[in-house]
C-alpha positions, 0 to 999 in steps of 0.5 A: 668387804668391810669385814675383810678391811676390818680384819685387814687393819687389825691383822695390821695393828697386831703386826705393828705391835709385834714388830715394836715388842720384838725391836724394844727386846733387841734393843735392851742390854741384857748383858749380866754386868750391865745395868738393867733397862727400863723394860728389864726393870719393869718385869723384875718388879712386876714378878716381885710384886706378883710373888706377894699374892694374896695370903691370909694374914695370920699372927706368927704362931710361934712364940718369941721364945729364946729357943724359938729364936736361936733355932730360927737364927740357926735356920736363918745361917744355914738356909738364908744368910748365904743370900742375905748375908747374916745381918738381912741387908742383902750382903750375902757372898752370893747375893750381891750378884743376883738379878734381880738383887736380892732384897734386904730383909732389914726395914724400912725396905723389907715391907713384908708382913710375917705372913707374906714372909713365910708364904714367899719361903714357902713358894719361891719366886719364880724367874728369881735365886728366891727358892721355895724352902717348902721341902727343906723347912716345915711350916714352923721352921720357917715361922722361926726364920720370921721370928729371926728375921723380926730380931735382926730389925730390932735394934741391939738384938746382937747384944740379946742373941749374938750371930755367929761368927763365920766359920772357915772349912 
């Protein structure tokens, strides 16, 4: 019998929980022009967080070269500044409206190491417009992005190797 009434409020307290979780995900907002719930925001820096892992911290194997660095700007455009735009600040054409938004690559926001940068190219974040590059760019390009990533942060680095400018199809 005391197992029975055991089991009877646990089954209980699990369905109070349940009802709880699904009225607090009806509750929220989640229209795309809205400004994101505290829940909604919880989980997007859980899953930014969560992207990080646990990766070797490694020095960028290749060297700052100015070949290194303008093939890594090169990359960067084509792969990178639709999102990012072409300074890191998250002003990309497509990138200010992603949810969660799209980080800017530019300090102090982007606390990123080096290897945990090119360990998120290569992987992606999941549930995020963050894709893997693992099959478009081989590991040393994608340590050349980094090496152009780092340049964008320093100050006068568009004095030393000037971005492009856009071009119209």
């Amino acid at each position: 019998m005391k197992r029975k009434t055991i089991a009877g409020l646990a089954l209980a307290m699990l369905c109070l929980v349940a009802v709880f979780a699904v009225f607090s995900f009806w509750r929220e907002n989640w229209s795309a022009k809205e400004t994101p719930g505290r829940l909604e925001q919880f989980f997007a820096e859980m899953l930014l967080r969560g992207s990080r892992g646990t990766v070797t911290e490694l020095p960028n194997p290749v060297p700052a070269s100015e070949a290194n660095l303008l093939e890594g700007r090169d990359l960067y455009e084509k792969q990178c500044a639709f999102c990012h735009g072409q300074d890191g600040t998250a002003s990309g054409h497509s990138g200010v409206q992603f949810y969660p938004p799209v980080p800017s690559l530019a300090p102090p926001q982007n606390q990123l190491t080096d290897s945990q940068m090119q360990s998120v190219m290569e992987r992606g974040i999941r549930y995020t417009a963050m894709p893997s590059f693992a099959k478009a760019l081989n590991e040393d390009q994608r340590w050349k992005v980094v090496l152009w990533v780092r340049q964008l942060s320093r100050p006068g680095s568009d004095e030393k190797l000037p971005l492009p400018t856009e071009q119209t199809p």
